[in-house]
N, C-alpha and C positions, 0 to 999 in steps of 0.2 A: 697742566703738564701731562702728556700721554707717555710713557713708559711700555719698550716690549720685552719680552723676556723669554730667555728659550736655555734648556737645558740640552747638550750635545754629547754623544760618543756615551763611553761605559758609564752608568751608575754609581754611586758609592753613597757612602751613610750622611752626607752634612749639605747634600746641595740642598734641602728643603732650609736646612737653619740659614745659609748663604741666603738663599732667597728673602727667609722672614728679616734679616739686617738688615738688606735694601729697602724694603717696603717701610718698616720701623721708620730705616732713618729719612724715607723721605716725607712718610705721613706725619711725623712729626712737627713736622715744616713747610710741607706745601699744602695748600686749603683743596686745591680743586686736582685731583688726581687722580689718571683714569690708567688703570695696568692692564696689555694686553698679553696673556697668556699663551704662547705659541706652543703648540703640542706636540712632543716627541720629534725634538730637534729642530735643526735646520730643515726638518720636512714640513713643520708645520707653517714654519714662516713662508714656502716655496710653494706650498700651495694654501695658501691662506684658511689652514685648520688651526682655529685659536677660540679664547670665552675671553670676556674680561672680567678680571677679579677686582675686587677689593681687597681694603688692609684687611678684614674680618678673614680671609680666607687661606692668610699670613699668621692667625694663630692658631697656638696650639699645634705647631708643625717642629720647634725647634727638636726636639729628640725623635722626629719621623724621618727612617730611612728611604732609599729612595730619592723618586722626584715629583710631586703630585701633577709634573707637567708633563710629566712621560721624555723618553728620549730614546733617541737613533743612532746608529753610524750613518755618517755620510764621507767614505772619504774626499780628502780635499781633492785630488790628484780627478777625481771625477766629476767636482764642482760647475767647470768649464766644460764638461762634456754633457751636450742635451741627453733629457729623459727620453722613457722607450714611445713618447708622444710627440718627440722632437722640442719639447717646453725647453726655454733658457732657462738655468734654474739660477744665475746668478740678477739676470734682467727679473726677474719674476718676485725675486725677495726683496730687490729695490724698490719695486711698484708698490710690492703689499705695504713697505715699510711706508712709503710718501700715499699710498692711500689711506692710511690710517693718519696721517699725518703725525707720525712718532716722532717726539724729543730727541730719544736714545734707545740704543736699542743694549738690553744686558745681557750678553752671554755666557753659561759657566759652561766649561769644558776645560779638557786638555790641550795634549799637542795640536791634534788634527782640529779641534774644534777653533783654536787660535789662528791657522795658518789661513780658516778663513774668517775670519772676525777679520785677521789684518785685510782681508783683501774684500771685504765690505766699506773697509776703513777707507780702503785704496779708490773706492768706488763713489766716496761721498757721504758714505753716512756713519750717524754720529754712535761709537762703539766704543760701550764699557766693556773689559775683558774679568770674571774670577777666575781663579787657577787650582783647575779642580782635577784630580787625580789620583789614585791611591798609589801611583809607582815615585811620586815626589820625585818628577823628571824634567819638571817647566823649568826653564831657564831663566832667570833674574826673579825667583825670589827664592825665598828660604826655605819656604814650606810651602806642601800644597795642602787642600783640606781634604779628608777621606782619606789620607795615607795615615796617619797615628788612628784611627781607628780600626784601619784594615792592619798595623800592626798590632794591634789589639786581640785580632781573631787570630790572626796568622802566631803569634805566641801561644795564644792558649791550644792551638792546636797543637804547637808543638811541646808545652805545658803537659798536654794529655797523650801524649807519645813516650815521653820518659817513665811514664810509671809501667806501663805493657813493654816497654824494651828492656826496662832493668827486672823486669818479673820474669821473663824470657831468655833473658842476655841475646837479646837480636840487635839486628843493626837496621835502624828504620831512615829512610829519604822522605823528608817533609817537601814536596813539591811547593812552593810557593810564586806567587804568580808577578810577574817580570820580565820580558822580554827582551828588552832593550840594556835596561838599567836595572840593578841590585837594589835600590837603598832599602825596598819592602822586607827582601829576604837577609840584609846587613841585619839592619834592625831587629827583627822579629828574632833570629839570631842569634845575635850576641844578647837579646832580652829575655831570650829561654836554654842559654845556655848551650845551642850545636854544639858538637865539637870538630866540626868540617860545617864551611860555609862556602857556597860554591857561586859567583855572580858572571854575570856575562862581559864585565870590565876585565875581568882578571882567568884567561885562559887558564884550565887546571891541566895536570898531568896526572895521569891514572896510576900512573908508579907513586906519585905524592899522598894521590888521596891513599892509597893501601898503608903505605906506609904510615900514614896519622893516624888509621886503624889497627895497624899492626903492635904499634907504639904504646896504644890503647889496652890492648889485650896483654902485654906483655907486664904494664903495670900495673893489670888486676884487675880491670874495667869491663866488666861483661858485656856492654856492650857501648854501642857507637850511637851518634844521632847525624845525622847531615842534615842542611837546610840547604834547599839547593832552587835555584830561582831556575823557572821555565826557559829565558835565553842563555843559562849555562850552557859553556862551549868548552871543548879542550884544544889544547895547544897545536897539534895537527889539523884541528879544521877551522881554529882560527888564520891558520895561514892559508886558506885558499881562499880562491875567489867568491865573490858573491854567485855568480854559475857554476865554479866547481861544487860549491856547496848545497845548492839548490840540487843541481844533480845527484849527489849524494844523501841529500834527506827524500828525495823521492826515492828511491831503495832502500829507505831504513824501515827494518821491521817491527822496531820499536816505539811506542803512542809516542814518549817523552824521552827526553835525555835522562830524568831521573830512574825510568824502569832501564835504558841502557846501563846506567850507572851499576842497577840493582842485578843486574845478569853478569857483569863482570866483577862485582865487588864477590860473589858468590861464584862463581867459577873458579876466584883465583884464591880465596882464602876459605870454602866451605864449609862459613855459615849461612845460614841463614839469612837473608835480607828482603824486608815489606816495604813495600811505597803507598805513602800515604798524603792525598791529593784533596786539598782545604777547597781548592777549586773558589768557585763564586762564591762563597761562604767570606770569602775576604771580601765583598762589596756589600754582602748585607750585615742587616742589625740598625742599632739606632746609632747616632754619631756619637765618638767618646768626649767627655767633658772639656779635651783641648779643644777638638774639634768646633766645639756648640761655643767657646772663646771666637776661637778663630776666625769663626764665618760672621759673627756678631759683628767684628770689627772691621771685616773685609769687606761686611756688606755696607754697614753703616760708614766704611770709606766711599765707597763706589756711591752712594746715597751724597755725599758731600762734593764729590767730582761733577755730580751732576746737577746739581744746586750750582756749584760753581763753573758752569760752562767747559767744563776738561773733559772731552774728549778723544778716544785715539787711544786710551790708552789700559795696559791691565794693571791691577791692583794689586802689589805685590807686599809681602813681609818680609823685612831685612834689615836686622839688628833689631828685633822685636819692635821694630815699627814699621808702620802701612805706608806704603811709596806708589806712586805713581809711575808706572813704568811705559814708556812707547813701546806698544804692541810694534811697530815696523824693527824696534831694534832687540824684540826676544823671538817674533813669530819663527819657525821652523828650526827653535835652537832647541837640543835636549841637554840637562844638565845630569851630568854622568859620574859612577862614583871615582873618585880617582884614587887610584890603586897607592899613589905616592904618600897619601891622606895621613895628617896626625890620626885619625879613629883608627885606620887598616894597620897600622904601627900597632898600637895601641891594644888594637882587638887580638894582631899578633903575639904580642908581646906576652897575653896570657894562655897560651898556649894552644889557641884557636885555629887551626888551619884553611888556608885559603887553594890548597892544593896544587902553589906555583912553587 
């Protein structure tokens, strides 16, 4: 059995453990098993930069952050568009896949690294998907892996922000990273306690957010925390276009929405306010203990799909067990927090502000 394998898009702490499942669950079972290591993404497979490994090379990796196979962006949207050599890069990763004469081909990534797995899929060849992400945005499963351990860093960061805010009585903005979707910044959050949580599902009002501050200080709270995710938006520029809006963050003088935040939270009630940005510190470290679960089982799924002639398709967890999902019916879906949510009730209800 020939096996290829390619790691795609951001980094995060569990694709090495994801990897050693697979291999685990198929040396366990197949005698003659030959794994081709494709090197920093779908680049590697495109231009046939790969080693072949063995299981040996699969241990000893489970708590290694990272990917020992390196990885790239490639967005999808440019898949179909030749390199600056005119190369097809879609005919090209076909070739290399049927030169080597691969089984399956396994790939962890996210959104974008899915939307071409399906369209490998689409092409002919045979495509395990894992659903790897720290913003837990994949569509049709539960969880992804590298997000409880990216909220792992992203709490203690903001773990280690309460102690210098109430020392100070400041009001600090934990940037946390999320552009699309909230659940990293929900989480981390409501598990360190904010008392403003700002997502990009749920437009804030700036009269809200002060006022949750104001609310604060009047019952004695010297200071504030906000966690506030990278695509947080407010409610006037959630109403414009995708071009009005583009036009308008090309004139913004500010890196982040978080340091805008920190210029008006401080113009209009003067104190004080720091921003304080985990950055890529949320992708590294080793994976956390769900984590090195989860990938165990997701690989050691994907290891039995491929034993058993399935596939086409990603490996999802939903209702704490491993499913088989057709990549054609999640590829290009994101799974978004919804603002209607028993958690967002719930997170309300404790006196948490969502700043609508």
């Amino acid at each position: 059995m020939k096996i290829g394998m390619l790691t795609s898009g951001g980094d995060c702490q569990a694709l090495n453990a994801a990897m050693r499942g697979v291999v685990k669950g198929l040396s366990n079972s197949v005698k003659d098993l030959e794994i081709f290591g494709f090197y920093n993404g779908y680049k590697g497979l495109i231009y046939d930069n790969y080693r072949k490994l063995s299981a040996a090379d699969f241990s000893g990796i489970l708590t290694q952050g990272g990917t020992i196979l390196g990885s790239s962006r490639q967005p999808f949207k440019l898949m179909t568009v030749p390199d600056e050599n005119g190369l097809d890069k879609v005919a090209a990763m076909k070739k290399n896949y049927k030169k080597h004469k691969l089984d399956c081909l396994v790939i962890l990534g996210g959104n974008g690294t899915q939307k071409t797995a399906n369209l490998l899929r689409e092409e002919g060849l045979n495509i395990i998907h894992l659903p790897k992400t720290i913003d837990n945005d994949i569509y049709g499963t539960d969880i992804t892996f590298g997000f409880y351990s990216a909220v792992n860093v992203a709490s203690y960061a903001i773990d280690c922000i309460h102690t210098t805010a109430s020392s100070h009585n400041r009001i600090f903005i934990v940037e946390v990273m999320g552009h699309k979707v909230g659940w990293l910044t929900l989480y981390a959050g409501v598990a360190s306690g904010a008392d403003i949580i700002l997502l990009p599902e749920i437009p804030y009002d700036s009269k809200k957010v002060l006022a949750a501050i104001e609310k604060r200080h009047k019952a004695g709270k010297g200071f504030t925390i906000l966690a506030v995710a990278e695509g947080a938006i407010s409610k006037e520029d959630a109403k414009l276009s995708k071009k009005e809006l583009k036009a308008k963050m090309a004139k913004e003088v500010h890196p982040t929405v978080s340091y805008k935040l920190a210029k008006m939270i401080t113009d209009e009630t003067g104190s004080e306010c720091r921003v304080a940005v985990p950055g890529h510190t949320q992708r590294g470290g080793s994976p956390c203990p769900y984590d090195r679960v989860l990938c165990s089982r997701l690989g050691s799924a994907a290891a039995g799909a491929i034993m058993d002639g399935k596939f086409g398709y990603m490996v999802a967890m939903v209702n704490g067990e491993t499913k088989l999902v057709p990549l054609g019916d999640v590829a290009g879906k994101l799974k978004m927090v919804d603002p209607k949510s028993s958690m967002i009730a719930e997170v309300k209800r404790m006196g948490i502000s969502f700043g609508d």
